[in-house]
PAZAPA-4460 file (N, C-alpha, C; in steps of 0.05 Angstrom, whole numbers, plus 32768, in hexadecimal, padded with zeros to 4 digits):
% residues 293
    n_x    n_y    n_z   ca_x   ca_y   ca_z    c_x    c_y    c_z   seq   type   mol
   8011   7FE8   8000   8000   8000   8000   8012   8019   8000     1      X     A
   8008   802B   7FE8   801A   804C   7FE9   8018   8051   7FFC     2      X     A
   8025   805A   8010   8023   807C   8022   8025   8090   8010     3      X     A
   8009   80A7   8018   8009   80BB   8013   8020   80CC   8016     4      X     A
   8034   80D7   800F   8045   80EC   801D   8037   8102   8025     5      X     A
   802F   8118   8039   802B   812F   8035   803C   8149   802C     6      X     A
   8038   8155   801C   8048   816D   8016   804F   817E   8028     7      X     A
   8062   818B   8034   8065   81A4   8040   8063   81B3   803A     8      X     A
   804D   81CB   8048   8047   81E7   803A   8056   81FE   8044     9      X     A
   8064   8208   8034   8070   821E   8042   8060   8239   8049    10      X     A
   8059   823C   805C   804B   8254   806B   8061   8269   806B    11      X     A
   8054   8287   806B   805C   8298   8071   805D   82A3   8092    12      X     A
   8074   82A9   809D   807C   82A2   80BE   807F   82C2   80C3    13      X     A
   806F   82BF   80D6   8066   82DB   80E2   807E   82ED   80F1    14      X     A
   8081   82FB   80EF   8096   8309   80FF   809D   8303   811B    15      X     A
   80AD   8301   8123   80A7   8300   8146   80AE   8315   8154    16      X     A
   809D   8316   816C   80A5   8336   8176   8096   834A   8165    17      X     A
   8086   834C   814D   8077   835C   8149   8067   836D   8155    18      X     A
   8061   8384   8166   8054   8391   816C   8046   83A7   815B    19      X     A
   802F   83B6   8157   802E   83C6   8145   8034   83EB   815B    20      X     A
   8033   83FA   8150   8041   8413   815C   801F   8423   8156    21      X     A
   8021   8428   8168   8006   8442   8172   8004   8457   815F    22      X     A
   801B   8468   815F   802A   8481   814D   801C   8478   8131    23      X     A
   8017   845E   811E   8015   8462   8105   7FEB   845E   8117    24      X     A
   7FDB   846A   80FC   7FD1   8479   8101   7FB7   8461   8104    25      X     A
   7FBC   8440   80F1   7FA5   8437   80EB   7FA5   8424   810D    26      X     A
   7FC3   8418   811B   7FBF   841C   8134   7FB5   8423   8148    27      X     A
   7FB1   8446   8149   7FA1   844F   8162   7F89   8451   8155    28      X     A
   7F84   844B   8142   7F64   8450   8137   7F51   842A   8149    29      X     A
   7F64   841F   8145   7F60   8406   814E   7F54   840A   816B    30      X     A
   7F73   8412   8173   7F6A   8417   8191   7F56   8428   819E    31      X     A
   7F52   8439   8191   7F3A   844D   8199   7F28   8441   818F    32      X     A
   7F1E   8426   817B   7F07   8412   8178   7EFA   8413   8199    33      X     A
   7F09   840D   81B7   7F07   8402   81CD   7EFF   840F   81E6    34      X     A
   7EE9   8416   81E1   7ED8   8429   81FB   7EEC   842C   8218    35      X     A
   7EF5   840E   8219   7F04   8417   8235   7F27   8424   8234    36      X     A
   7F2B   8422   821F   7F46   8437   8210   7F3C   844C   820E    37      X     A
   7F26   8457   8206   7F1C   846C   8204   7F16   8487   8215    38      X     A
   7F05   8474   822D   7F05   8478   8246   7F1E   8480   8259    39      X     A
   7F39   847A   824D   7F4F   847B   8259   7F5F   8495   8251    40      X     A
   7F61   8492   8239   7F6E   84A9   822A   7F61   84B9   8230    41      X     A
   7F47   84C0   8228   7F31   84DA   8229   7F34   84E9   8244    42      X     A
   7F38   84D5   8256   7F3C   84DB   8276   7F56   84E3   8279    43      X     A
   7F69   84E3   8270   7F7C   84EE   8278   7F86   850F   826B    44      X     A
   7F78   8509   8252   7F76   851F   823E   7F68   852E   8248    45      X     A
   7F51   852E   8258   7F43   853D   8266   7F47   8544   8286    46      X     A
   7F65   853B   828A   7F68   852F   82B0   7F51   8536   82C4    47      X     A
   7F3F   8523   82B9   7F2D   851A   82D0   7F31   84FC   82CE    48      X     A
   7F22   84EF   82E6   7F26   84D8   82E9   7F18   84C7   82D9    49      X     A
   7F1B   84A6   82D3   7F0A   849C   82BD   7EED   8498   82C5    50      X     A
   7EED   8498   82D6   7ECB   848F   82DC   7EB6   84A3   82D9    51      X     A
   7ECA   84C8   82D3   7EB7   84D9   82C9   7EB0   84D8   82B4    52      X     A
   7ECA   84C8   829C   7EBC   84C4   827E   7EB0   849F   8281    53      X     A
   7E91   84AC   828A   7E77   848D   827B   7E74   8484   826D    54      X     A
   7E79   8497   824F   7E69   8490   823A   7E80   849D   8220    55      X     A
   7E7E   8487   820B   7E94   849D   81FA   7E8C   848A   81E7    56      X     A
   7E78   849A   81C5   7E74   8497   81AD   7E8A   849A   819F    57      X     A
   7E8C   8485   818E   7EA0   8489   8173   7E8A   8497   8159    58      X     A
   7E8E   84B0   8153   7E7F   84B7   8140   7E8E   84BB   811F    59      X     A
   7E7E   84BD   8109   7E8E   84C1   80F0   7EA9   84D7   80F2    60      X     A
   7EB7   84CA   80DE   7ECD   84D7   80E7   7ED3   84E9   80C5    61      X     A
   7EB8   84EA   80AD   7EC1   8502   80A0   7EA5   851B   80A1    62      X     A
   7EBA   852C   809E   7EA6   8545   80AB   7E9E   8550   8098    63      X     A
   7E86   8551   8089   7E7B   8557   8072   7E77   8573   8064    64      X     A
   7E77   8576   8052   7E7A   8592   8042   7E63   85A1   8043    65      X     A
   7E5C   85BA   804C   7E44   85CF   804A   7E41   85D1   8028    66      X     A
   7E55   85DB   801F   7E55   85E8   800A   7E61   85D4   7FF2    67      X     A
   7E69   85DD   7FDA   7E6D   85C7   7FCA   7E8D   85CC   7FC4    68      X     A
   7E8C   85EE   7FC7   7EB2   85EC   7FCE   7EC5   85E6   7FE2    69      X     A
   7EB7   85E5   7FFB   7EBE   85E4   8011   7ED0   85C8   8016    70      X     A
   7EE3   85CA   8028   7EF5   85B3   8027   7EEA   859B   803C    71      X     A
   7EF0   8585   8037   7EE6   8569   8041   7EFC   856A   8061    72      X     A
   7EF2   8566   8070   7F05   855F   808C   7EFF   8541   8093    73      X     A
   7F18   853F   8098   7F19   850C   8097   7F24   850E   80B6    74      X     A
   7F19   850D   80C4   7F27   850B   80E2   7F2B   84EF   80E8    75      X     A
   7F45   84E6   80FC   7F4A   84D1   8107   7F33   84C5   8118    76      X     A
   7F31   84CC   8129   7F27   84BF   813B   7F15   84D1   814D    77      X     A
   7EEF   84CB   814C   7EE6   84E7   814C   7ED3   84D9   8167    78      X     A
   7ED2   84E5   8180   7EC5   84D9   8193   7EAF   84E3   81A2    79      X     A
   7E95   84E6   81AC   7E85   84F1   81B9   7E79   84EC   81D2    80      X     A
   7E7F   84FD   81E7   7E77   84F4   8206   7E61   84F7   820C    81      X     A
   7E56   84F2   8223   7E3F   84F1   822B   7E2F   8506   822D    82      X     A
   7E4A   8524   8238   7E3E   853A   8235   7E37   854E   821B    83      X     A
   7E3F   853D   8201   7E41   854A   81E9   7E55   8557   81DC    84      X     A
   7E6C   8553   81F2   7E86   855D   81EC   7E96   8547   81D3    85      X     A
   7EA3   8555   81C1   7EA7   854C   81A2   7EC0   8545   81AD    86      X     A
   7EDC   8531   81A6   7EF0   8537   81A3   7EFD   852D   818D    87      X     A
   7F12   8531   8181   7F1A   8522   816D   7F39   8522   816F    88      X     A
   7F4A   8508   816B   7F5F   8502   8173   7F70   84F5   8155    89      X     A
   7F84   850A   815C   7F8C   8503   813E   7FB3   84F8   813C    90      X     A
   7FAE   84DD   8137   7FD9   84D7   8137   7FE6   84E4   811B    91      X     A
   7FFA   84F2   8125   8005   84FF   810D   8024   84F3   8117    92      X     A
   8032   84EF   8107   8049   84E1   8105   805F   84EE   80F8    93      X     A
   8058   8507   80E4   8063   850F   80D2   805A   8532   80D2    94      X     A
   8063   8545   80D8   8051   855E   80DB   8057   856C   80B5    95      X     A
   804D   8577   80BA   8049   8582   8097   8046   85A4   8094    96      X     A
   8042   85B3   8089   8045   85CA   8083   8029   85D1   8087    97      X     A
   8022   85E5   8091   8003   85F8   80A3   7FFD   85E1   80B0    98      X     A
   8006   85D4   80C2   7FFA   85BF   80D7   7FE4   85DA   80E4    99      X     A
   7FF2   85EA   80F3   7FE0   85F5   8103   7FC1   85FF   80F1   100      X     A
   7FC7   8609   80DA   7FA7   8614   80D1   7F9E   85FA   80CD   101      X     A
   7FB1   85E5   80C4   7F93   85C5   80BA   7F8C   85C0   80D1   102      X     A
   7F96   85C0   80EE   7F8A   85B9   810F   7F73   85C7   8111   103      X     A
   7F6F   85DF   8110   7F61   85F5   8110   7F4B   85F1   8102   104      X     A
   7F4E   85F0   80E4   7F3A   85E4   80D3   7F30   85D0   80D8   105      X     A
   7F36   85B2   80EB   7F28   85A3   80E6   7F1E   85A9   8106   106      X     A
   7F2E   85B9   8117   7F13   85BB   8134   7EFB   85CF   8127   107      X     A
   7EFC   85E4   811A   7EEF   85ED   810F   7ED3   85E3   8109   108      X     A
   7EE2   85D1   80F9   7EC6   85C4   80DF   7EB7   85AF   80F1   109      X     A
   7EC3   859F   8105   7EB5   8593   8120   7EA4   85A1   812C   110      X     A
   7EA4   85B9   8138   7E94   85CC   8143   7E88   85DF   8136   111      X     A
   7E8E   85D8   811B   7E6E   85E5   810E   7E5D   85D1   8104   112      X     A
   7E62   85C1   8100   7E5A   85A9   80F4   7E3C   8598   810F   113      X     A
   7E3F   85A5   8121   7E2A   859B   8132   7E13   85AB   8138   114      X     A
   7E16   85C7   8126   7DF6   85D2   811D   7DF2   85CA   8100   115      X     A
   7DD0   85D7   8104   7DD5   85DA   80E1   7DC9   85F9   80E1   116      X     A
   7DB9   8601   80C8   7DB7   8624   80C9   7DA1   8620   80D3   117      X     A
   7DA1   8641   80E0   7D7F   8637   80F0   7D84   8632   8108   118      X     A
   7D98   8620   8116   7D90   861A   812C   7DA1   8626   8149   119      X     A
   7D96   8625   815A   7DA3   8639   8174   7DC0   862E   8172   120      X     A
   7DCE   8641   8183   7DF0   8641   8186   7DEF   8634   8199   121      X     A
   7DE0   862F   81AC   7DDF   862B   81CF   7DE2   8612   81C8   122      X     A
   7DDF   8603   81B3   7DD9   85DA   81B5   7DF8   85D7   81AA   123      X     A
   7E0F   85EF   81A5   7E2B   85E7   819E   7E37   85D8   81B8   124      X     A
   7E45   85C5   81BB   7E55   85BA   81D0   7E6A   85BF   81D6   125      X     A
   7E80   85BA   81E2   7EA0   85B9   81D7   7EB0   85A5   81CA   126      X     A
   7EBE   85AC   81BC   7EC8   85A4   81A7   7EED   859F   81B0   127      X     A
   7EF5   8586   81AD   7F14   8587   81B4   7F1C   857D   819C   128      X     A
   7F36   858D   818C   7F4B   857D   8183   7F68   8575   8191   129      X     A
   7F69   8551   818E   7F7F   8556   819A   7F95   8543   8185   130      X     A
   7FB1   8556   8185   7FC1   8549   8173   7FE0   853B   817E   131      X     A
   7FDC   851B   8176   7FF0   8518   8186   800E   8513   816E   132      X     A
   801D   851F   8173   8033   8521   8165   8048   851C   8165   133      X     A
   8056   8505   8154   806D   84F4   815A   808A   850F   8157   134      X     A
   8088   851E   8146   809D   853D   8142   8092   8549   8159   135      X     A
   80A6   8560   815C   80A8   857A   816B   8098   858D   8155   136      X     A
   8085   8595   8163   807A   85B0   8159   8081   85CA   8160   137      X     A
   8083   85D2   8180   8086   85DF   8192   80A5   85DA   8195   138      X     A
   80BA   85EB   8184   80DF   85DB   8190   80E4   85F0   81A7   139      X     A
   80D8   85FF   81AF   80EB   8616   81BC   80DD   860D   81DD   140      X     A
   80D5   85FC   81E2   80C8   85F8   8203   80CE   85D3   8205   141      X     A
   80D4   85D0   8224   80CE   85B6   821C   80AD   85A0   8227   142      X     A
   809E   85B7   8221   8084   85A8   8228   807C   8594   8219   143      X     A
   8072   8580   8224   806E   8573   8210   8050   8572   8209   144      X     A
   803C   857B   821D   8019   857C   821A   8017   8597   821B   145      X     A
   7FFD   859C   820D   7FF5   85BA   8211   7FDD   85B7   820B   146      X     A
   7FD0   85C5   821B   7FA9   85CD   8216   7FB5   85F2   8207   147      X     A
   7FA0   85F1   81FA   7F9A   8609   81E4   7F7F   8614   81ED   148      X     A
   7F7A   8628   81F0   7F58   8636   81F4   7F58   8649   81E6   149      X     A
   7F44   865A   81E7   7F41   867C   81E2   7F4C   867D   81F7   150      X     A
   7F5A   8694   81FF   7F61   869F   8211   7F65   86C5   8209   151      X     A
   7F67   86D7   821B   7F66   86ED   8225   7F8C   86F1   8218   152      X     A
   7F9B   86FC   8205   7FAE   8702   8206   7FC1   8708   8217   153      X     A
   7FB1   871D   8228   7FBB   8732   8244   7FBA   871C   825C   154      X     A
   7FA8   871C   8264   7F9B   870B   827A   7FA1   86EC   8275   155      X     A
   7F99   86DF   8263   7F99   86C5   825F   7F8A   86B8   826D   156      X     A
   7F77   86C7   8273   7F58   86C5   8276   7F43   86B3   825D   157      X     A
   7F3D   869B   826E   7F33   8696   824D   7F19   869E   8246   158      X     A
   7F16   8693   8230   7EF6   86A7   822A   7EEE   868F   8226   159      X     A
   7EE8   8681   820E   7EE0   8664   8213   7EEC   864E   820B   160      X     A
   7EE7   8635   8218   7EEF   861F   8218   7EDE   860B   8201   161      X     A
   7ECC   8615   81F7   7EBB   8609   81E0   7EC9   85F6   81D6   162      X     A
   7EE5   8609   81C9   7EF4   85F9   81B6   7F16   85FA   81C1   163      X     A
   7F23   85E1   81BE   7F40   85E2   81C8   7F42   85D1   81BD   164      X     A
   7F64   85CC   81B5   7F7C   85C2   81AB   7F85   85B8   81C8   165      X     A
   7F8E   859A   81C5   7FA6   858C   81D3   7FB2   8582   81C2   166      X     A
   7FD5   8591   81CD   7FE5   8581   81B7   7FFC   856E   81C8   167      X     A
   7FFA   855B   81BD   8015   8546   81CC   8026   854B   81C2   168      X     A
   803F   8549   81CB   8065   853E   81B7   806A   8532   81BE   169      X     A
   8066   8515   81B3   806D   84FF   81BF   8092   84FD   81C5   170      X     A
   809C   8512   81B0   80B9   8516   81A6   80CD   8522   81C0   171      X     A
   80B2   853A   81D2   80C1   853D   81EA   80B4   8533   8202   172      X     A
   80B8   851C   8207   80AB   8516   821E   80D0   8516   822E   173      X     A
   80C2   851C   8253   80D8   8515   825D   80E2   8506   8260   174      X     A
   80F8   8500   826E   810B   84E8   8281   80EC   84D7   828F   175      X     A
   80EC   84BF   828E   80D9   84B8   82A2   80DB   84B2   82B5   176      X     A
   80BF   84B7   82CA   80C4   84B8   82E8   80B2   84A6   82EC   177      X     A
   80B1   849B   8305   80AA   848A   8315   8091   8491   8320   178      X     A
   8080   84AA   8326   806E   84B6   8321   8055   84BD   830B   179      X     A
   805C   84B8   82FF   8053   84C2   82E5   802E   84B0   82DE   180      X     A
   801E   84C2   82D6   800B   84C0   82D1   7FFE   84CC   82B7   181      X     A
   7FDB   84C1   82BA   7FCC   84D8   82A7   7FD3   84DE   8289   182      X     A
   7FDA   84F2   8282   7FDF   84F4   8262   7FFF   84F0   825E   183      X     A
   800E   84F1   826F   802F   84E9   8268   8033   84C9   8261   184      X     A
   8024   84B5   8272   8026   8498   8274   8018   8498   8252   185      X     A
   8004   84A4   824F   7FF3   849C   8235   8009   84A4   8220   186      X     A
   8011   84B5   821C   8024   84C0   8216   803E   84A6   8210   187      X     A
   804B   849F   8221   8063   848D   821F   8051   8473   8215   188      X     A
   8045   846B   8217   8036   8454   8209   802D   845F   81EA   189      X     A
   801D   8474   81E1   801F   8479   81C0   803C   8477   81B9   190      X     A
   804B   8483   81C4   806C   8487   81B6   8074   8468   81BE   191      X     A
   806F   8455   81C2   8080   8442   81CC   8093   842D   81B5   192      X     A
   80A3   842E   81B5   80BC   8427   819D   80B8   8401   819E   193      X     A
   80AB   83F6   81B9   80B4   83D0   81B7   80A0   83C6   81CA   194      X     A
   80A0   83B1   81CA   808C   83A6   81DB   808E   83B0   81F9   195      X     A
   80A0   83A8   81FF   80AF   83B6   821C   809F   83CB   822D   196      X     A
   80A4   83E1   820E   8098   83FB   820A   807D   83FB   8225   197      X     A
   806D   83F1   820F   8048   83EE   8215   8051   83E1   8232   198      X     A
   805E   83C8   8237   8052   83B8   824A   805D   83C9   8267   199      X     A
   806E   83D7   8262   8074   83E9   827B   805C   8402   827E   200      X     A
   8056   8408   8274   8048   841D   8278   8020   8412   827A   201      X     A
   8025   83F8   826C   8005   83EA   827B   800D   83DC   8299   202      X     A
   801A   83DA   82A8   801F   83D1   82BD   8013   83F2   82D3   203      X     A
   8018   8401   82C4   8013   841D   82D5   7FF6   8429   82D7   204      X     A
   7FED   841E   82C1   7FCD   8426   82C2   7FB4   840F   82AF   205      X     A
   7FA6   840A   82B4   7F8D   83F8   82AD   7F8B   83F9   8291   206      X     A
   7F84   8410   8291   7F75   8421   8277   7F8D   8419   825E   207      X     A
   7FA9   8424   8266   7FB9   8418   8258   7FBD   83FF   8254   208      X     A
   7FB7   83F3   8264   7FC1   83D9   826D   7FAA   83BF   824F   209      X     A
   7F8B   83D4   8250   7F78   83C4   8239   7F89   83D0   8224   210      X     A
   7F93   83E4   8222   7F9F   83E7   81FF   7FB2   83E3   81FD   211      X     A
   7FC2   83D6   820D   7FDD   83BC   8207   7FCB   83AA   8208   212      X     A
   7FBE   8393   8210   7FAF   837E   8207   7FAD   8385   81E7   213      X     A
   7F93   8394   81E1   7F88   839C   81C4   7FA3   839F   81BA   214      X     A
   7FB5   83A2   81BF   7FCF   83AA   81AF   7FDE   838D   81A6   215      X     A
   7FDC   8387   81B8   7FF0   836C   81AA   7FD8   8355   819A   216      X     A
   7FBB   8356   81A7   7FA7   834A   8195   7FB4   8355   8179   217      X     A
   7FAE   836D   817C   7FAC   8378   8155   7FC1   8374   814E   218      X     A
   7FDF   8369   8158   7FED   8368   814A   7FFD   8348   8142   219      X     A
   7FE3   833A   8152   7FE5   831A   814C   7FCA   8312   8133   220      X     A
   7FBC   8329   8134   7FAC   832C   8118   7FBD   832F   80FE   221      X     A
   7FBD   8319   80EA   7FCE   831E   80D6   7FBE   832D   80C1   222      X     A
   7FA4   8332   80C4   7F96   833A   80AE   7F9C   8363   80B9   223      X     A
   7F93   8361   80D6   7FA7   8379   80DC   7FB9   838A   80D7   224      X     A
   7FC9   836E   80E2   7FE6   8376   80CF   7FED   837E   80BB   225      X     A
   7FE3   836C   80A8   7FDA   837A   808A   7FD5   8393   8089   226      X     A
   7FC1   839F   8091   7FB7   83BE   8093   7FC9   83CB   809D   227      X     A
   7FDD   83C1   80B5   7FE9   83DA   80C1   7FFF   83D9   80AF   228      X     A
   8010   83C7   809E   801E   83CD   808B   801D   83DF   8075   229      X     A
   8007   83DC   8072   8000   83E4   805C   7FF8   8405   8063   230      X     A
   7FF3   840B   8077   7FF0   8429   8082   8006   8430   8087   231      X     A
   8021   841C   808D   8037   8426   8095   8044   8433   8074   232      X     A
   8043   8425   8066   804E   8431   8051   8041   8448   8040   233      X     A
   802B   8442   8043   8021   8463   803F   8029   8474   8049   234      X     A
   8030   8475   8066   803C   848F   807D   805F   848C   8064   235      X     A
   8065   8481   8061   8081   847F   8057   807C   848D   803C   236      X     A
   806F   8486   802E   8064   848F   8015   8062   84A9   8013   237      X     A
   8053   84B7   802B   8053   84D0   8029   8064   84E9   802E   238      X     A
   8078   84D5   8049   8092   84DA   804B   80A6   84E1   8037   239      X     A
   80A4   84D6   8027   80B7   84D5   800E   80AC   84E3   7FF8   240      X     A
   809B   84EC   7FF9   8088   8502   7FE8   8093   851A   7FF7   241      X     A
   808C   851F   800C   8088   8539   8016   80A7   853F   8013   242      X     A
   80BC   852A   801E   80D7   853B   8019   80E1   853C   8001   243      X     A
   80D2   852F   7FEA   80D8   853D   7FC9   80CB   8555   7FC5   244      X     A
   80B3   8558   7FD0   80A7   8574   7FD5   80C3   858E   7FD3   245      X     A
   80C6   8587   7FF6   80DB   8593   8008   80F0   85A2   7FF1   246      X     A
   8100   858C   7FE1   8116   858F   7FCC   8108   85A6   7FAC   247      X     A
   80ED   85A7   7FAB   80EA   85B9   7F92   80D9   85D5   7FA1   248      X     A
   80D8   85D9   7FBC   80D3   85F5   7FBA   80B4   85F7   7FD1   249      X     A
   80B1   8601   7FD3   8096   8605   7FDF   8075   85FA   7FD7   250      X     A
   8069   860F   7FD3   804F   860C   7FC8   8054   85F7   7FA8   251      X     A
   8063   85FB   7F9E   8064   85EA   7F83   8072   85CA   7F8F   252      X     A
   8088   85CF   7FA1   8092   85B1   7FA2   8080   85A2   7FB5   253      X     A
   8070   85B1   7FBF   805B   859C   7FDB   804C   8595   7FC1   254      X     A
   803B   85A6   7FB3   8027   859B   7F9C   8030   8584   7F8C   255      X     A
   804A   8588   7F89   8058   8572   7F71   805A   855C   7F78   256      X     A
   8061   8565   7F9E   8069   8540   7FAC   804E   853B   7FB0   257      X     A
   8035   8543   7FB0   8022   8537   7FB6   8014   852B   7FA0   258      X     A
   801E   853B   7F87   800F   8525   7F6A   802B   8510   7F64   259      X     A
   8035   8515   7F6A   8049   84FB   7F68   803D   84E7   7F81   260      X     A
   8035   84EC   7F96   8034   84D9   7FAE   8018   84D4   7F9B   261      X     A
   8007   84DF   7F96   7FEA   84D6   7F8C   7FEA   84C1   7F75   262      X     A
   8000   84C7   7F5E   8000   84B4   7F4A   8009   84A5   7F51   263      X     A
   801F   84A6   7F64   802E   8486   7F6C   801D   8471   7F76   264      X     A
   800A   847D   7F90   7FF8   846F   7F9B   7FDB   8463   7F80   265      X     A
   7FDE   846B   7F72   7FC9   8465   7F5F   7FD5   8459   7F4D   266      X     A
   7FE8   845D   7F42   7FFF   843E   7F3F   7FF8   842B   7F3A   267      X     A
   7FFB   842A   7F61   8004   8408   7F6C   7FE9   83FC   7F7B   268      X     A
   7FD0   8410   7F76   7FB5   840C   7F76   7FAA   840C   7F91   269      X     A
   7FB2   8425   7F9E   7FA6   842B   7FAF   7F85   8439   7FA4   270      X     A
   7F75   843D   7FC5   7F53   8444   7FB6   7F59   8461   7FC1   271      X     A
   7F48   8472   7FAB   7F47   8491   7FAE   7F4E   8495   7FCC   272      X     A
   7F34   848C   7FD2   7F30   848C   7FEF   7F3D   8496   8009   273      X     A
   7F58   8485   8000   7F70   847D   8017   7F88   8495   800C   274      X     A
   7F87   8497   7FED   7F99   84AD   7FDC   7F92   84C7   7FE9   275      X     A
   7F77   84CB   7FEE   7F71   84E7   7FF4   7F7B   84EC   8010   276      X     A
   7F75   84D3   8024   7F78   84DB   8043   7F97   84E2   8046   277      X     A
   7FA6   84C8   8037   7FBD   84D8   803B   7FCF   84EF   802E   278      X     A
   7FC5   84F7   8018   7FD1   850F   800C   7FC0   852C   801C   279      X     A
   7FA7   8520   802D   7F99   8536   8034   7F84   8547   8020   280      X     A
   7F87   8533   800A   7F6A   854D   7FFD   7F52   853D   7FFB   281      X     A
   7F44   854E   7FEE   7F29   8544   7FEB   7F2F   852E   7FCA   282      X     A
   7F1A   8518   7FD8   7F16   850A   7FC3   7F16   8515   7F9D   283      X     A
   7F04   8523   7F9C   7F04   8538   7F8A   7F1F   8542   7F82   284      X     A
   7F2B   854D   7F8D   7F42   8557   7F86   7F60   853E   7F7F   285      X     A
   7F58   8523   7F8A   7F64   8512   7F83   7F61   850A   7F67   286      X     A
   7F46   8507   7F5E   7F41   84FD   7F42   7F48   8512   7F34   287      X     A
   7F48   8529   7F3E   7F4F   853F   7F1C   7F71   8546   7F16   288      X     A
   7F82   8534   7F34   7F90   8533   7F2A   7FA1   8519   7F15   289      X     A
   7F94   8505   7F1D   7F95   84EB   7F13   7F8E   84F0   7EEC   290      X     A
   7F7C   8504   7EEC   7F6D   850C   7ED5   7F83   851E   7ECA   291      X     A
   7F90   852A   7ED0   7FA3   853E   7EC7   7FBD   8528   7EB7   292      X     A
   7FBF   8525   7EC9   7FDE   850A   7EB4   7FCD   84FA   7EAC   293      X     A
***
């Protein structure tokens, strides 16, 4: 009687030690999937304690056009509390030229975006952007958090709190201490470089402690994995656009690296979709350039 032989299949062998990094952007989008991550961050970003944030909606995250010229806003990660307070949390890895007016514009378009015409001002809520940032924005201090308000020039008196900016640097965080809490610990866990990283800094608090779990889940997800690769090289993609930009000049070399980054990606068959979020324009303005060459 034959014996069957069986064939050996060669599988593709997973990395080991793979962790995925917070900082790329499709990562913390994951993690903020997780009400009780949510609950954690929001609370520290707000330093109150977690049991004052109950309740926290994930709502759409593109902010739709009044007008037909008007520009499209694609926010990361867009969240709503119990009291009606908006926030939206955005990983930037890479800072780019008018960071401050696109921050502005998209807290903006959040807090108008929750009337329509017609209706009283009194039903506006507050509105937070907060940007966490792997660069130095701020080089001349070494803070590394800052809340933004209206404030009084003279006085610094604020007028209102409706709308504010938090910005992280993850780039200057301090020496670490033994103490440390609240938005610094959240802080050293987005920036975290290895596994190590995460698991020291979930030993220190709960909240962290569920988005190291969810963290190493998603990154024993190979279909995951897939995705976060594939977002990783886009961040690279655009990297390498923007500093061909950099080399022809201003307003003409940013335009040039961005239809070069647009045709490349349309290439190798990326969907509009994902072309627009990361070059930053509107859909629309992707196809008429695709239409131009």
């Amino acid at each position: 009687m034959n014996r069957i032989r069986k064939r050996k299949v060669n599988t593709p062998e997973k990395p080991h030690n793979f962790i995925m990094l917070p900082t790329v952007d499709f990562c913390f989008k994951e993690l903020m999937q997780n009400s009780k991550v949510r609950q954690g961050i929001i609370s520290a970003i707000l330093n109150v304690p977690p049991d004052r944030i109950q309740y926290t909606k994930l709502m759409p995250t593109i902010l739709q056009k009044e007008h037909q010229d008007d520009k499209f806003g694609i926010l990361d990660v867009r969240v709503m509390l119990k009291d009606g307070t908006q926030i939206d949390l955005e990983m930037q890895v890479a800072l780019f030229n008018f960071w401050a007016n696109r921050s502005i514009f998209y807290l903006s378009k959040m807090y108008t975006s929750q009337i329509k015409s017609g209706e009283s001002y009194d039903k506006l809520k507050k509105c937070i952007h907060v940007s966490i940032l792997s660069d130095t924005y701020f080089p001349d201090d070494e803070r590394c958090y800052r809340r933004i308000a209206f404030c009084d020039t003279e006085t610094g008196k604020v007028y209102s709190d409706l709308m504010e900016m938090h910005i992280l640097e993850l780039s200057k965080l301090p020496p670490e201490d033994m103490d440390e809490n609240g938005i610094i610990l959240w802080m050293r866990f987005l920036g975290g470089k290895c596994e190590e990283d995460f698991k020291k800094m979930a030993q220190k608090d709960v909240y962290i402690g569920e988005a190291y779990e969810l963290l190493k889940n998603l990154s024993a997800d190979e279909k995951k994995r897939l995705e976060y690769e594939y977002r990783e090289k886009c961040i690279r993609d655009h990297s390498a656009a923007m500093q061909s930009a950099a080399q022809h000049g201003f307003e003409e070399g940013v335009q040039k690296g961005k239809s070069e980054l647009i045709l490349n990606m349309n290439t190798a068959g990326y969907p509009i979709s994902e072309i627009s979020k990361i070059a930053n324009l509107a859909e629309e303005e992707v196809q008429e350039i695709l239409q131009k060459k």
